[in-house]
TIPAVO-662593 format. One record per residue (C-alpha): residue in three letters; x, y, z. Coordinates in steps of 0.2 Angstrom, whole numbers, plus 5000, padded with zeros to 4 digits. Example, Ala and Ser with C-alpha at 12.3 -4.5 7.8 and 13.67 -1.06 7.14 Angstrom:
# residues 2
ala506249785039 ser506849955036 
This chain:
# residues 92
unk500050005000 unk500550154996 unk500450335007 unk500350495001 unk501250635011 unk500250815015 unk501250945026 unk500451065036 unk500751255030 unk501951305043 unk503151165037 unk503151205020 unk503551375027 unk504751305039 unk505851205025 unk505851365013 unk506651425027 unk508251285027 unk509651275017 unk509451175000 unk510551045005 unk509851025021 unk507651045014 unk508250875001 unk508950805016 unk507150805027 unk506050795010 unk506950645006 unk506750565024 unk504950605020 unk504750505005 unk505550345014 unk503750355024 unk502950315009 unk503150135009 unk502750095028 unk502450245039 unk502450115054 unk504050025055 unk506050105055 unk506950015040 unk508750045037 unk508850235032 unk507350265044 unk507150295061 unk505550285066 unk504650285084 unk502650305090 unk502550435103 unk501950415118 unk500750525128 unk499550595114 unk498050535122 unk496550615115 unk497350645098 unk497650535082 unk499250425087 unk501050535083 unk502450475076 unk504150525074 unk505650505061 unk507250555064 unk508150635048 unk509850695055 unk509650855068 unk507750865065 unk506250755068 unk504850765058 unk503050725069 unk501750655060 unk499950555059 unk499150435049 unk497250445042 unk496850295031 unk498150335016 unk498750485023 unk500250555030 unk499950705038 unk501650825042 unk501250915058 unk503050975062 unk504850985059 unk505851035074 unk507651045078 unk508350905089 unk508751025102 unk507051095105 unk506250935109 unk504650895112 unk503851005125 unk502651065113 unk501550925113 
């Protein structure tokens, strides 16, 4: 089965924001969801996060110094943020 990957506004506003290099880096982390959104694979680190109660279940990949949060709905990826390493997860 294949997904297909939306991104919220602010992250499309967010990777504008990056270098080139670094914006293909994350945008091709993000295709590797494609496949399985669910399990890490070689070139993928994958994790479900814990403590979203109440909400769609989160997911995080790892792409480097940023991790990209994410849900799924039926065949849908949905990008909800890219943040630095160091910032963590507080927002949640």
């Amino acid at each position: 089965m294949t997904f297909v990957i939306k991104l919220h506004p602010d992250v499309g506003k967010f990777l504008k924001k990056l270098d080139t290099d670094t914006a293909n880096r994350i945008k091709s982390g993000l295709r590797t969801l494609e496949n399985d959104p669910y399990n890490s694979k070689s070139r993928s680190d994958i994790k479900k996060l814990k403590g979203t109660k109440g909400r769609h279940d989160l997911y995080r990949l790892r792409i480097g110094n940023y991790r990209a949060i994410y849900s799924i709905e039926n065949n849908t990826i949905w990008i909800t943020e890219i943040i630095p390493r160091e910032k963590g997860y507080k927002w949640l």
